[in-house]
SERO-4910 file (N, C-alpha, C, O; in steps of 0.05 Angstrom, whole numbers):
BEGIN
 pado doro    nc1    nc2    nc3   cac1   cac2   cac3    cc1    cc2    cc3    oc1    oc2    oc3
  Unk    A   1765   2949   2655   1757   2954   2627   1760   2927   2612   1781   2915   2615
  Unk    A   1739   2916   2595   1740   2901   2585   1758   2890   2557   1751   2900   2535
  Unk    A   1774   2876   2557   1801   2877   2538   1776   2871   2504   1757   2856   2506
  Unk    A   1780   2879   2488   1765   2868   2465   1778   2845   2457   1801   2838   2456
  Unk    A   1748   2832   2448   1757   2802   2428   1749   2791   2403   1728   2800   2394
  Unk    A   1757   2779   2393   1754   2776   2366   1737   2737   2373   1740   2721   2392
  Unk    A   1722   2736   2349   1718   2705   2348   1718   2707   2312   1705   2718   2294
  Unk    A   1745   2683   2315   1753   2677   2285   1751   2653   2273   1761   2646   2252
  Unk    A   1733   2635   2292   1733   2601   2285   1701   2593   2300   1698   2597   2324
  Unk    A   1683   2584   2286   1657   2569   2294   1668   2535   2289   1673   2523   2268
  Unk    A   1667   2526   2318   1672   2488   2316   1637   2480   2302   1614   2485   2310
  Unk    A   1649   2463   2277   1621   2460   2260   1611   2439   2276   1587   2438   2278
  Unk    A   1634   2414   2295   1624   2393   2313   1597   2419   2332   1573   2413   2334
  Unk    A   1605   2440   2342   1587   2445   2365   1557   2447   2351   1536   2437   2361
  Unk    A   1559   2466   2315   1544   2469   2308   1520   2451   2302   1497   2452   2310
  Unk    A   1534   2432   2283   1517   2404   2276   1503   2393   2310   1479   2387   2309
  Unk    A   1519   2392   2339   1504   2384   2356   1477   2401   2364   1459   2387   2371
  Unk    A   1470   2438   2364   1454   2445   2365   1436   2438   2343   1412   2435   2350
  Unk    A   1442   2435   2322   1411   2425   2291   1412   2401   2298   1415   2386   2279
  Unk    A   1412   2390   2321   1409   2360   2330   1419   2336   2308   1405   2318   2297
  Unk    A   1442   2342   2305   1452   2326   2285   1486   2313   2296   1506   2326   2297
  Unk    A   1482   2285   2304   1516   2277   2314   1530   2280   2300   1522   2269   2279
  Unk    A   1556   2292   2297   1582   2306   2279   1586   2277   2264   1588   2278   2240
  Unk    A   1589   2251   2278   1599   2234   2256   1571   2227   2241   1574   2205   2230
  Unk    A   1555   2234   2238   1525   2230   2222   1518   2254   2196   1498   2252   2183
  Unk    A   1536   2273   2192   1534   2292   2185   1550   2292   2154   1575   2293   2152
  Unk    A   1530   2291   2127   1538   2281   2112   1558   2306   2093   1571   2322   2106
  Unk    A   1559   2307   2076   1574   2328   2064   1559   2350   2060   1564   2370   2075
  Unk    A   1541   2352   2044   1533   2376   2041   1520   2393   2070   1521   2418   2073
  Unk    A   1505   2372   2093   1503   2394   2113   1531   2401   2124   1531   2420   2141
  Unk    A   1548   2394   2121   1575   2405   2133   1580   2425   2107   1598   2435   2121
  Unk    A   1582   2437   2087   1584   2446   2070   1565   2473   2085   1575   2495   2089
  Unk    A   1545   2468   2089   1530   2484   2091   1535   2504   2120   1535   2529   2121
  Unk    A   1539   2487   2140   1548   2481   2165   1569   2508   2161   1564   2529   2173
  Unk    A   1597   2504   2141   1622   2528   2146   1621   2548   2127   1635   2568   2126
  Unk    A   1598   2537   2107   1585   2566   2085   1574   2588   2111   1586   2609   2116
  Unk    A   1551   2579   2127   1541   2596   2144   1556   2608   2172   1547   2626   2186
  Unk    A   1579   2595   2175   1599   2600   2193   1618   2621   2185   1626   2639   2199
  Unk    A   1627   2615   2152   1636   2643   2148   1621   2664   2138   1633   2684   2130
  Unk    A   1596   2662   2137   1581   2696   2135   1572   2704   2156   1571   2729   2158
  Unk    A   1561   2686   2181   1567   2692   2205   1592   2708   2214   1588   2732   2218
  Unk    A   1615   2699   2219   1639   2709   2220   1651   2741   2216   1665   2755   2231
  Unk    A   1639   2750   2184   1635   2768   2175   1620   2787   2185   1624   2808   2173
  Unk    A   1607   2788   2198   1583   2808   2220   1593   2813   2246   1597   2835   2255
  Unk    A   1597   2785   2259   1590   2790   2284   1609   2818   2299   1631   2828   2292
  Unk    A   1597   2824   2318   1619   2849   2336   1615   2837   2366   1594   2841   2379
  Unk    A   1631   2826   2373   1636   2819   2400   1644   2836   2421   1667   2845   2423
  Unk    A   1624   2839   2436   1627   2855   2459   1620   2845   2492   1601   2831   2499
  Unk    A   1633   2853   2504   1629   2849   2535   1635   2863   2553   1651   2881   2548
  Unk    A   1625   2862   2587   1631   2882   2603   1625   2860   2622   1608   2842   2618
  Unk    A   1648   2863   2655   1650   2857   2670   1646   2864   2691   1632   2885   2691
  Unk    A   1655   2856   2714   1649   2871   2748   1651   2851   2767   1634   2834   2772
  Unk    A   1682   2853   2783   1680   2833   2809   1662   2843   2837   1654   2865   2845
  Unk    A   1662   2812   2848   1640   2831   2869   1639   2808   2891   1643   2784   2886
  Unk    A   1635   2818   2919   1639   2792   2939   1617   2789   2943   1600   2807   2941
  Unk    A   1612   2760   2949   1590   2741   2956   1582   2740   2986   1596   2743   3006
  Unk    A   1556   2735   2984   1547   2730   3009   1537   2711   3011   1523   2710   2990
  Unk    A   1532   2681   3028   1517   2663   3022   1495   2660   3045   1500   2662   3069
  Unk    A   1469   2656   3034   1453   2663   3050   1437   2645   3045   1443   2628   3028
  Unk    A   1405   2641   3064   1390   2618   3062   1378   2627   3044   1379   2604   3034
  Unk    A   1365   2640   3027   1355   2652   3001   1372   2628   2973   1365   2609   2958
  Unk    A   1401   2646   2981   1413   2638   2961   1440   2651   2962   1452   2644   2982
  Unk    A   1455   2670   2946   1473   2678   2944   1471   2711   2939   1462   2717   2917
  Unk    A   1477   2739   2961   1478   2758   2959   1499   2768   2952   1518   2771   2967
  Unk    A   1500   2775   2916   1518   2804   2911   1527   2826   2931   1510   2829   2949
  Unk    A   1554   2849   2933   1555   2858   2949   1538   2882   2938   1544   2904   2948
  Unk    A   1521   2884   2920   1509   2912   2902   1477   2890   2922   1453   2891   2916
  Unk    A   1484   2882   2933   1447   2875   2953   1430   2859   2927   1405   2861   2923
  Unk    A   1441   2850   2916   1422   2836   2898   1426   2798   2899   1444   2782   2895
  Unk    A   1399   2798   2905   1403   2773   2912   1394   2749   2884   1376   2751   2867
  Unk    A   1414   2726   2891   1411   2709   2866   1401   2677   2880   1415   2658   2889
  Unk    A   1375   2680   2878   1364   2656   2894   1364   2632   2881   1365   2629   2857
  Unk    A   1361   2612   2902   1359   2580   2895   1379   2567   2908   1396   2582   2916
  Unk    A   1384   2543   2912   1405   2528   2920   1415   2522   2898   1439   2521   2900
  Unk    A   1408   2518   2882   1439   2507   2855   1463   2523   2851   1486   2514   2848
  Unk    A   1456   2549   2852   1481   2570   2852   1493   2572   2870   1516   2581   2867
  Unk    A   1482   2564   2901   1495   2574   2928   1515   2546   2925   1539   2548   2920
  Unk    A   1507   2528   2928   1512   2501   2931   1546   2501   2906   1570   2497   2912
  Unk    A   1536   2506   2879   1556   2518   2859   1580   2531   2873   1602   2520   2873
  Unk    A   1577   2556   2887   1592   2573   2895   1604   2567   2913   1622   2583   2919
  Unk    A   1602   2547   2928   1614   2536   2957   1645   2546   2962   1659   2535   2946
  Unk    A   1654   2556   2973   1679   2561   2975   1687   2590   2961   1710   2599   2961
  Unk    A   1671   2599   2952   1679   2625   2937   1663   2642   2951   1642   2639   2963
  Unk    A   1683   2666   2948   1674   2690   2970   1676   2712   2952   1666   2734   2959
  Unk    A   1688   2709   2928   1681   2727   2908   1672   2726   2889   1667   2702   2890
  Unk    A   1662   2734   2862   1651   2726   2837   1657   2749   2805   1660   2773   2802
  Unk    A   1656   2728   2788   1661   2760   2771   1632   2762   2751   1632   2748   2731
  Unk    A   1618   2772   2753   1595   2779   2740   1605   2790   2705   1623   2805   2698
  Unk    A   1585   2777   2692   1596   2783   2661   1577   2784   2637   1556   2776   2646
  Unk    A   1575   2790   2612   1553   2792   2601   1568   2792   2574   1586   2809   2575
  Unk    A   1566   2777   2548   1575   2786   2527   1551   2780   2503   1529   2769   2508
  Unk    A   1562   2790   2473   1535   2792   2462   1557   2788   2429   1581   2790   2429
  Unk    A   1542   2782   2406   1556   2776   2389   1548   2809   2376   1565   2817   2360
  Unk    A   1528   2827   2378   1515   2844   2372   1495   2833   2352   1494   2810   2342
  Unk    A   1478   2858   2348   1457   2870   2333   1451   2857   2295   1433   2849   2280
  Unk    A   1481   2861   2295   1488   2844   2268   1470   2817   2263   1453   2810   2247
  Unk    A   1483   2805   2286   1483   2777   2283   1442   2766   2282   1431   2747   2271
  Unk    A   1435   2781   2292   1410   2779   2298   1396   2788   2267   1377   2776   2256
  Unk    A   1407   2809   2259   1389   2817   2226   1391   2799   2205   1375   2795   2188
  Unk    A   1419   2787   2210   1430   2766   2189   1413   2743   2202   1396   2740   2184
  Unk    A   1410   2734   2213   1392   2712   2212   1365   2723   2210   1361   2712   2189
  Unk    A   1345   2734   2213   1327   2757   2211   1322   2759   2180   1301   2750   2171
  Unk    A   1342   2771   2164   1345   2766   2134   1339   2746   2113   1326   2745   2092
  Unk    A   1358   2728   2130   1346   2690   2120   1325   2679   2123   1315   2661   2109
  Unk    A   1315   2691   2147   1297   2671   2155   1267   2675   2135   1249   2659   2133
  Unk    A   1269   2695   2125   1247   2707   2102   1258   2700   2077   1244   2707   2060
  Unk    A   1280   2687   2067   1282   2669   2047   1294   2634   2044   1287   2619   2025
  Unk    A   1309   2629   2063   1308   2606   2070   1305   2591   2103   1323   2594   2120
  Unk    A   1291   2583   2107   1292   2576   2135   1311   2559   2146   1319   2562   2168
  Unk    A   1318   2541   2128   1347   2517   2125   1368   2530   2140   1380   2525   2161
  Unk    A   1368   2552   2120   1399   2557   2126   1393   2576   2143   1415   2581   2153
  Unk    A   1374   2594   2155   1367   2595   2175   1376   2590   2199   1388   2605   2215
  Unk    A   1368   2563   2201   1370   2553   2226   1401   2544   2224   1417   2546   2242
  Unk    A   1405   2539   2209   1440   2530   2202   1460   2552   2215   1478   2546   2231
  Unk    A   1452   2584   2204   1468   2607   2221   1465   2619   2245   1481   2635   2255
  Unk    A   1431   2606   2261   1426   2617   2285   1447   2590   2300   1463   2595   2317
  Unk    A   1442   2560   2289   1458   2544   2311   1489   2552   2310   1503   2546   2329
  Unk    A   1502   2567   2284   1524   2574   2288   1535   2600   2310   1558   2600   2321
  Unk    A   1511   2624   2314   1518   2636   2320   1508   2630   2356   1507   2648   2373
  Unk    A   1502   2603   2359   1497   2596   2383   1527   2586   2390   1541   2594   2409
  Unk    A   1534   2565   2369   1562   2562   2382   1585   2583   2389   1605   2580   2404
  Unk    A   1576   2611   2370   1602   2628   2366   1604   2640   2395   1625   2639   2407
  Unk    A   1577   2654   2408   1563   2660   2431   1582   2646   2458   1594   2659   2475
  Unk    A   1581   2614   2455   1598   2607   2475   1625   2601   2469   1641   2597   2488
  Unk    A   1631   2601   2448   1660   2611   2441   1672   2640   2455   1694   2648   2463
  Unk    A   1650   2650   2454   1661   2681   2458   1663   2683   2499   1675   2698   2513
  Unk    A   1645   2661   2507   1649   2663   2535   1671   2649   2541   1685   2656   2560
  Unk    A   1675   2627   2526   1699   2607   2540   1732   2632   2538   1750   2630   2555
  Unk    A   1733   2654   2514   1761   2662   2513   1751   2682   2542   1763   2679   2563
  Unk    A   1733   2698   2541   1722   2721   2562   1730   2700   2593   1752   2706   2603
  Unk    A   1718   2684   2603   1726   2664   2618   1758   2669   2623   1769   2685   2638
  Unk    A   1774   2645   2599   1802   2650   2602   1809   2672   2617   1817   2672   2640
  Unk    A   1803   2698   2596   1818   2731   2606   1812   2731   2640   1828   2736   2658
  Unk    A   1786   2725   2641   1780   2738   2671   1797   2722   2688   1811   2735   2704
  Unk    A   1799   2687   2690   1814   2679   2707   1840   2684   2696   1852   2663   2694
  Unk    A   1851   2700   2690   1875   2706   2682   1880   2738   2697   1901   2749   2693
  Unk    A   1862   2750   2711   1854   2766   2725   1866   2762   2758   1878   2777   2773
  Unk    A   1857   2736   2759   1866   2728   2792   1879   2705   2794   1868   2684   2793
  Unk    A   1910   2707   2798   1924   2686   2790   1918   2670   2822   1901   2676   2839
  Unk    A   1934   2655   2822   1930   2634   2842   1900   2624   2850   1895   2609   2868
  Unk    A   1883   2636   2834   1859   2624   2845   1842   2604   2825   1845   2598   2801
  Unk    A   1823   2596   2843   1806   2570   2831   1780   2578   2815   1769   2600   2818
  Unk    A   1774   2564   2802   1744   2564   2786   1724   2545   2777   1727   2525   2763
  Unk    A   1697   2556   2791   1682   2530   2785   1674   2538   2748   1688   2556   2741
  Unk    A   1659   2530   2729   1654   2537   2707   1626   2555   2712   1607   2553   2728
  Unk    A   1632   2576   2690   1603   2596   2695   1576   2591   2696   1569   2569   2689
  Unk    A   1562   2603   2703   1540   2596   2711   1517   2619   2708   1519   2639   2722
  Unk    A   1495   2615   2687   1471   2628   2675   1447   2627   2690   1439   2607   2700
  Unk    A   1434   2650   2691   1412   2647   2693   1383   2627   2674   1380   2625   2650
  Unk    A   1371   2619   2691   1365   2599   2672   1378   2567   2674   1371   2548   2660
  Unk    A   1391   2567   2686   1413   2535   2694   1401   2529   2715   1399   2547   2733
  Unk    A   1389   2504   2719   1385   2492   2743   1363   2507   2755   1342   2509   2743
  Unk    A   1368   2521   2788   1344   2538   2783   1345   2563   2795   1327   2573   2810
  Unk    A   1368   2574   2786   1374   2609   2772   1357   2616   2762   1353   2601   2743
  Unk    A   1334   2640   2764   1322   2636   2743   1320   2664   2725   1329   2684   2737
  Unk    A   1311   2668   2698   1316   2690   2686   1316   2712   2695   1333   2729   2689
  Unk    A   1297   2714   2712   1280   2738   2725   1304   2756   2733   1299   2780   2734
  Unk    A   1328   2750   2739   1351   2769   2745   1363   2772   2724   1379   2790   2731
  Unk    A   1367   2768   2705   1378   2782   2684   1381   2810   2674   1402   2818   2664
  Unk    A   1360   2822   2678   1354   2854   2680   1378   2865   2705   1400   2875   2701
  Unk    A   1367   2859   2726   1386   2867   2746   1413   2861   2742   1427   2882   2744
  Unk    A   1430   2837   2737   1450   2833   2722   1459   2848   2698   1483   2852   2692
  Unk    A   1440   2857   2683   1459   2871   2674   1455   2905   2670   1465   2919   2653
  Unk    A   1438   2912   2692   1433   2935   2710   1456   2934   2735   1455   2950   2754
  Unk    A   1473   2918   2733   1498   2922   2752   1517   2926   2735   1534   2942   2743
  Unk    A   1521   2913   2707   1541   2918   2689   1541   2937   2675   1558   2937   2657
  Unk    A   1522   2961   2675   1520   2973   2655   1510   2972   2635   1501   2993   2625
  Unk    A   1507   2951   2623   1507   2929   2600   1493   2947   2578   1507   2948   2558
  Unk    A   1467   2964   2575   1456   2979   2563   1474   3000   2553   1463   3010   2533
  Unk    A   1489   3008   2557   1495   3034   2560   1529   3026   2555   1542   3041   2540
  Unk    A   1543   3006   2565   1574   2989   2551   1576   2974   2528   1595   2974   2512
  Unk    A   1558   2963   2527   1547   2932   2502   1527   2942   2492   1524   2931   2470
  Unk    A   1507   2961   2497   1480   2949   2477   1467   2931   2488   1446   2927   2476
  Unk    A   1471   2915   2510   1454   2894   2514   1434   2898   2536   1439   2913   2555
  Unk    A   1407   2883   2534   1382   2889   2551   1364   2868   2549   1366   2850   2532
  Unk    A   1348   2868   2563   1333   2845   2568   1293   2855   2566   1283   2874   2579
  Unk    A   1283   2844   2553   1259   2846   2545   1233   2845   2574   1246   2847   2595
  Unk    A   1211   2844   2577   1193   2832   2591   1197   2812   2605   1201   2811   2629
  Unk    A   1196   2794   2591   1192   2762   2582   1227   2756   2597   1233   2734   2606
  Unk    A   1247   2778   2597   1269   2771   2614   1289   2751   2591   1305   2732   2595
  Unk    A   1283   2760   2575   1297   2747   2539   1319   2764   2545   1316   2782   2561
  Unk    A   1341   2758   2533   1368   2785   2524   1361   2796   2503   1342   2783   2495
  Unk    A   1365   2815   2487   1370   2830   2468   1390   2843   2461   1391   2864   2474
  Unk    A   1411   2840   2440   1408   2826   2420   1406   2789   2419   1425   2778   2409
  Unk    A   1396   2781   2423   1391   2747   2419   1412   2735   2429   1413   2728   2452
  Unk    A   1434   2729   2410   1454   2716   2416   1476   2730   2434   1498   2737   2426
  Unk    A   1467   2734   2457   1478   2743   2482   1476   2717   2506   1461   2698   2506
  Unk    A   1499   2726   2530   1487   2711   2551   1505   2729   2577   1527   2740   2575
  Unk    A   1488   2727   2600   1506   2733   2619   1519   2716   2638   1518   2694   2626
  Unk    A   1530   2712   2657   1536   2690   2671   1548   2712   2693   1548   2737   2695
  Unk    A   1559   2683   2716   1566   2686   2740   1590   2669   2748   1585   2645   2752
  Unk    A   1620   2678   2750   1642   2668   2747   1654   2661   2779   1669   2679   2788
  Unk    A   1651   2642   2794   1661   2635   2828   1692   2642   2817   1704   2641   2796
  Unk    A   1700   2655   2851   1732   2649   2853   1740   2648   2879   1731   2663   2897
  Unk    A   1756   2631   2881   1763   2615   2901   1797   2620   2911   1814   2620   2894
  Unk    A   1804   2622   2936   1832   2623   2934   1842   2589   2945   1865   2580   2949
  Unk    A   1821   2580   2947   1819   2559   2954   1820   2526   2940   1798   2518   2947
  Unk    A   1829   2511   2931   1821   2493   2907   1799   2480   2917   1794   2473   2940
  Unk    A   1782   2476   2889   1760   2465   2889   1757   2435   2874   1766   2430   2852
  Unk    A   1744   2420   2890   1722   2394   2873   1722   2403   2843   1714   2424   2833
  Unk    A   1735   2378   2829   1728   2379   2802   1691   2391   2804   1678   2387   2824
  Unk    A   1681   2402   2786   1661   2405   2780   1657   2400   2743   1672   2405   2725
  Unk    A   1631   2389   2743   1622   2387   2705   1587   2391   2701   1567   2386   2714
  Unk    A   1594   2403   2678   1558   2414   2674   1545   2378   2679   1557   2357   2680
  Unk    A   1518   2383   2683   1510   2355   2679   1479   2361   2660   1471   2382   2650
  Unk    A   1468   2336   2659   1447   2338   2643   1422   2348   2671   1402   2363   2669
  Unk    A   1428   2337   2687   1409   2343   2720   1397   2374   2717   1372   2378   2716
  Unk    A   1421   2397   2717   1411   2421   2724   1410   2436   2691   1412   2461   2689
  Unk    A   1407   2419   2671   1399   2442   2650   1374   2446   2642   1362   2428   2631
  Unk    A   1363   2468   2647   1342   2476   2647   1323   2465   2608   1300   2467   2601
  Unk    A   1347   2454   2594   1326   2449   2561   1324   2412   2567   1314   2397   2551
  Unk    A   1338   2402   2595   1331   2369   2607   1309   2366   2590   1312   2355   2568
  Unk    A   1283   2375   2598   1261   2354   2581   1257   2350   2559   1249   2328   2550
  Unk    A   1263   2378   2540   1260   2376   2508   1283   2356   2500   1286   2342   2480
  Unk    A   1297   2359   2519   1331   2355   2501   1331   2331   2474   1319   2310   2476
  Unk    A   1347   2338   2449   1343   2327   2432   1356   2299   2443   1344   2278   2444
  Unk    A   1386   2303   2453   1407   2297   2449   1400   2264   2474   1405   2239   2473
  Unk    A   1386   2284   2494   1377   2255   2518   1356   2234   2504   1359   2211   2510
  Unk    A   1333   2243   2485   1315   2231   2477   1328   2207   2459   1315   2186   2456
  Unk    A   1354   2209   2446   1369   2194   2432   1393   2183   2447   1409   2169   2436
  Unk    A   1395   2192   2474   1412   2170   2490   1439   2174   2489   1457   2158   2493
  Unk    A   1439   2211   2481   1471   2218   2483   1462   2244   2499   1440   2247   2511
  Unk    A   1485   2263   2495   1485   2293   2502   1497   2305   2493   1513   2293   2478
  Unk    A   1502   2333   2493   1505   2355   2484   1537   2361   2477   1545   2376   2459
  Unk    A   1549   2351   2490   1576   2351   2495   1593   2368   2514   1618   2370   2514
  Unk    A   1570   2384   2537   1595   2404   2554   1589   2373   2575   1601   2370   2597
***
């Protein structure tokens, strides 16, 4: 059962980096603006999630769930090296969060975009404590950092099935469109290695993120900050 969580703090540094803006470049009033929209954000959101451990198979495909669902490509197998188990996960800020920006966006677009990049940071706020809890689940063991569909070359197309293993519809509210989008928006699912084994430092890189070509952050000769 999934423990409930609260998110009571948006880092305005993460925010200002999604509106492609470097935190020390960031003059007063968009930072003004920046923790105006962080706390009416705040005020909405309902954070929810649902989990499920499950052993791995590694295969020339890619990596087989023990529910027979397979998660192809080499980036994730290669990721998973050493793990024989995984914890499958899905969380979502809800429904809220999505009208409130929805609301704005039909009177100001600014700030708009000001509360969707906040509720992008709150989003992975809410995975990093979910993260914590779970490896706090299996003590003595190791962890590589989670891993999305959509990263490298995971690709969306399992999302549905992911969270047709979690329930996710029917625990969270959460679902995935055609097009293999989440719904409600500011959702994400991921895929958590565990190891009883210690592992190779591992770090996201700019190589396997799938927004590499647009990226604001490379075009200007920095990055994102994970």
């Amino acid at each position: 059962m999934a423990v409930p969580v609260t998110i009571s703090h948006v880092d305005a540094g993460e925010v200002l980096r999604y509106m492609g803006c470097p935190p020390e470049k960031a003059g007063g009033e968009l930072r003004a603006l920046v923790e105006d929209c962080a706390k009416e954000l705040l005020s909405v959101v309902r954070p929810r999630w649902s989990w499920r451990e499950v052993a791995l198979t590694h295969e020339a495909e890619g990596v087989r769930l023990e529910s027979g669902l397979l998660l192809p490509g080499t980036d994730l197998k290669s990721h998973l090296a050493g793990c024989r188990r995984a914890v499958v996960f899905c969380a979502t800020l809800g429904a809220e969060t999505d009208a409130l920006i929805r609301r704005c966006e039909q009177r100001d677009m600014g700030r708009a975009l000001a509360l969707d990049c906040c509720a992008s940071a709150a989003v992975e706020e809410l995975c990093d404590q979910i993260e914590l809890e779970l490896q706090g689940k299996f003590p003595g063991c190791f962890f590589p950092y989670r891993y999305s569909p959509g990263y490298g070359d995971l690709p969306l197309q399992v999302q549905g099935e992911l969270l047709e293993l979690l329930d996710a519809p029917r625990r969270v509210g959460l679902c995935a469109t055609e097009s293999c989008l989440l719904t409600p928006r500011k959702s994400v699912t991921a895929i958590l290695g565990v190891s009883e084994n210690k592992l190779e430092p591992m770090h996201r890189s700019c190589l396997g993120c799938p927004a590499r070509e647009g990226c604001q952050y490379r075009k200007a000769g920095g990055h994102c900050g994970t």
